[in-house]
C-alpha angles and dihedrals in degrees: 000000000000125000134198105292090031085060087043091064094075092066123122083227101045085044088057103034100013081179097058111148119238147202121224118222090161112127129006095314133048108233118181116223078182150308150239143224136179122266121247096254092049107132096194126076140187152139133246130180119197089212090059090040103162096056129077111194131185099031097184125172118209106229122206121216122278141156089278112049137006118256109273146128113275123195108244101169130017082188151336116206133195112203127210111287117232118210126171128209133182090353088306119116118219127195112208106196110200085227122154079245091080090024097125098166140006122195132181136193138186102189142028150114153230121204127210112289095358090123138022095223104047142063120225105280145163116215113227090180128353146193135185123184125194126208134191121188129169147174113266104230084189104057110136115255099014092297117167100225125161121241121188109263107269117241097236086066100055096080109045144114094251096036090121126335126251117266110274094013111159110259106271107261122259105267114254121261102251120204115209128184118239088258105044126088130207138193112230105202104198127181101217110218104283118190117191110210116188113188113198129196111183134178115202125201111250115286136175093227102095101084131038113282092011091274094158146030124230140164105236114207123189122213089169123152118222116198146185139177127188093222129045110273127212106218136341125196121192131181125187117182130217121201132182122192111258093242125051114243093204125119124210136203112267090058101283122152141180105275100243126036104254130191102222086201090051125078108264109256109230091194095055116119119272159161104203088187098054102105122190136224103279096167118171094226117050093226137057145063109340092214081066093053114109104243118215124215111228098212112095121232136177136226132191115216129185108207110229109242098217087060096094082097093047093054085051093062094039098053083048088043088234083144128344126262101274116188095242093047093059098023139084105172130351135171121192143199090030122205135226115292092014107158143180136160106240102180143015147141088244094078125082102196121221117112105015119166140325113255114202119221135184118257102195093185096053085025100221134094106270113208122229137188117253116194120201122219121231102306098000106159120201106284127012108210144031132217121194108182136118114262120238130232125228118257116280091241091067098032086052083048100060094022111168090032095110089158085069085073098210095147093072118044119167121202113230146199091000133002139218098206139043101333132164107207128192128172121181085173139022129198119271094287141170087234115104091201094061098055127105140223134295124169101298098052143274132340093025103104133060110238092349112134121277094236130084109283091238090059136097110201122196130186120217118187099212093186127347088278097035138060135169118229113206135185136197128189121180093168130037094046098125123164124270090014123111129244123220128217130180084352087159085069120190144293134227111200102221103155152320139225121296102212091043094049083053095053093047096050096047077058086052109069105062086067081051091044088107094059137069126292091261102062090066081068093044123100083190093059087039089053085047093051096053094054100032143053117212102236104177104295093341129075116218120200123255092220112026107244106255109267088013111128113256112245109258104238 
């Protein structure tokens, strides 16, 4: 049976960097075996404090220059935050606070790797800043009145024998009866109810495996919970939020700057002054005419995307630039600019897939939407992926040559399926595609299935937007909790969009203009224009969308 270290090696971190040093918070003192610190040429930041053990703050990425933007520290993250973790067990629930109460150890590590095929649960990898957090939480035998309270795992226990069982190991048996006369004593030996909880938080150097064909770079970063219990559990129920600042920090070439100054290793002040929908110059060159440059927005917005899976043969072109990724091509449903509260299931055991929805897109020939069938595949929710940026704003110049045409929607520009500023990407399911990487889970864990979801088969997950630049992503699970195997939560991980490539950007947009044939010159430069383009057809002085927002009326004919 594993013990402690044994059950440490699964990690993301200890696969990646198996020597990590480590602090100990087991017992009534700290005592540091040893301790980390980033290396000088880390490009992720952020702090952590053991009394507030279950929040990471000031997430920050360090950007290197490129066409696009100067070379600067953007703000990824003002918090992420793991909430308490409810179990139930025998009919009792159980709250398990990831307090510096149950922190047993802390590691950090700021290097590492993970080769191709060296582990089942995690993609190749190599570690730019990393944290592992170890829980221990059991059931007090010694509660008064019989009261079910939790205990930190004590250290002696780490290393036994019983500490937790080996996956698939057969239920214990029921004790025996045992029969005692009046006058004999006996000693009951009992192992009280014990869940490991390991909370990562690991920062990846930056990779070209997070989108089909390897369009776009981005740093991936994983803030997953791993637990374990030594008895079957009931039901679990886990929420982790993510939460942006509501302004972007970035700075862009032409002088533009955030509008107000802005400490990324300071909590971000809600009450600071400030005008969310003053954009600066972005630009792509860093010379011209200013009225050409793209403008971006600085007040973060999400958006919500299903991937259409009949798309595999539209990535194909796209990654060929046989035509550019328009949103109907690799879409199916989107809604954007989500509000507060907004919420919708996207995955769960409980759907079988088949005929899902009718997604409305734009004929421009027969000019009217056009429905078409979606299927869903085997626990397909209702959108796949979630975006949080700021939008960006067409240059001055076109927005000055068609003034007072407001249906032409050039304020408000999002940037999709991938994105060249600033953007938060996560994806808990990709379309049917060749790549491994993109692949979800079966029963016998991630990456094994072509457009599956990226989350456990025994799991709902829900989305929650808790404000327009932060969500909540929760999971429940009532069946698959065995004993000794680990549970997996937020697995997918994040994305930071750092970049694409060059010679590809170049190509797409070249398929791009004759769609922007109709504006001025300026619009064949303009990765606004070229946003716009992919989402919306020019008809006359409106632009209809090339894939009708989900819930939106369809346009009588």
């Amino acid at each position: 049976m594993p013990n402690l270290d044994a059950l440490l090696k699964d990690t993301m971190l200890l696969t990646a960097a198996p020597g990590a040093p480590w602090k100990d918070f087991g017992g009534d003192k700290v005592h540091a075996e040893a301790s980390a610190t980033p290396s000088a040429g880390a490009r992720w930041a952020w702090t952590h404090d053991p009394g507030n053990a279950g929040q990471v703050k000031h997430l920050t990425y360090h950007q290197l220059d490129t066409p696009w933007y100067s070379e600067q520290v953007v703000t990824v993250l003002d918090e992420l935050v793991w909430h308490p973790i409810e179990l139930v067990h025998r009919g009792t629930a159980l709250t398990l606070e990831l307090s510096k109460e149950f922190l047993l150890r802390k590691y950090e590590a700021s290097s590492g790797s993970i080769a191709a095929k060296k582990s089942r649960h995690w993609i190749p990898a190599d570690i730019d800043r990393g944290m592992l957090l170890v829980f221990g939480f059991q059931v007090n035998l010694r509660g008064p009145g019989g009261a079910v309270t939790l205990e930190p795992i004590p250290r002696e226990v780490l290393d036994r024998a019983d500490f937790m069982p080996a996956p698939g190991a057969p239920a214990a048996p029921k004790p025996p009866v045992m029969k005692v006369k009046p006058t004999e004593t006996g000693t009951l030996q009992l192992a009280p109810l014990r869940v490991l909880v390991c909370a990562e938080f690991v920062c990846c150097k930056e990779r070209n495996d997070y989108v089909p064909h390897s369009l776009a770079r981005t740093a991936r970063f994983r803030p997953h919970l791993m637990l374990m219990s030594n008895r079957p559990l009931e039901r679990m129920a886990a929420k982790v939020s993510i939460r942006r600042p509501p302004m972007s920090t970035m700075a862009h070439h032409g002088g533009g700057v955030p509008p107000a100054p802005h400490d990324p290793h300071a909590p971000h002040d809600p009450h600071a002054p400030h005008d969310p929908h003053a954009p600066h110059a972005m630009g792509g060159p860093r010379s011209g005419d200013p009225d050409d440059q793209d403008e971006m927005l600085h007040e973060m917005s999400t958006g919500m995307w299903t991937d259409s899976n009949s798309s595999a043969l539209a990535w194909d072109k796209i990654a060929n630039t046989v035509h550019p990724p328009f949103w109907s091509s690799v879409f199916s449903r989107v809604k954007t600019n989500l509000p507060t509260g907004t919420a919708f299931l996207m995955a769960s055991p409980d759907i079988p897939g088949g005929p899902g929805f009718l997604a409305h897109t734009w004929n421009p020939s027969m000019r009217k939407y056009v429905a078409h069938q979606q299927d869903l595949k085997p626990r397909q929710g209702y959108f796949d992926n979630i975006h949080v940026a700021p939008a960006m704003r067409a240059p001055k110049s076109i927005r000055r040559a068609v003034a007072g045409k407001k249906g032409l929607k050039l304020d408000d520009i999002i940037m999709a399926p991938f994105c060249i500023h600033d953007c938060l990407h996560m994806h808990w399911r990709w379309c049917p595609a060749d790549e491994p990487w993109l692949w979800g889970w079966d029963e016998t864990g991630p990456y094994a299935v072509s457009g599956a979801p990226h989350i456990p088969v025994h799991q709902h997950l829900r989305v929650e937007l808790e404000s327009p630049h932060a969500f909540a992503y929760c999971v429940r699970a009532d069946k698959g909790l065995e004993a000794g195997r680990w549970q997996y939560i937020l697995h997918e991980g994040l994305a930071y969009g750092t970049n694409t490539s060059e010679e590809w950007k170049g190509k797409a947009m070249l398929a791009a203009m004759e769609f922007l044939s109709s504006w001025p010159s300026a619009a064949m430069s303009s990765w606004a224009m070229f946003y716009w383009t992919l989402r919306y057809w020019r008809f006359g002085d409106q632009a209809m969308d090339r894939l009708l927002e989900d819930g939106a009326p369809v346009p009588p004919t």
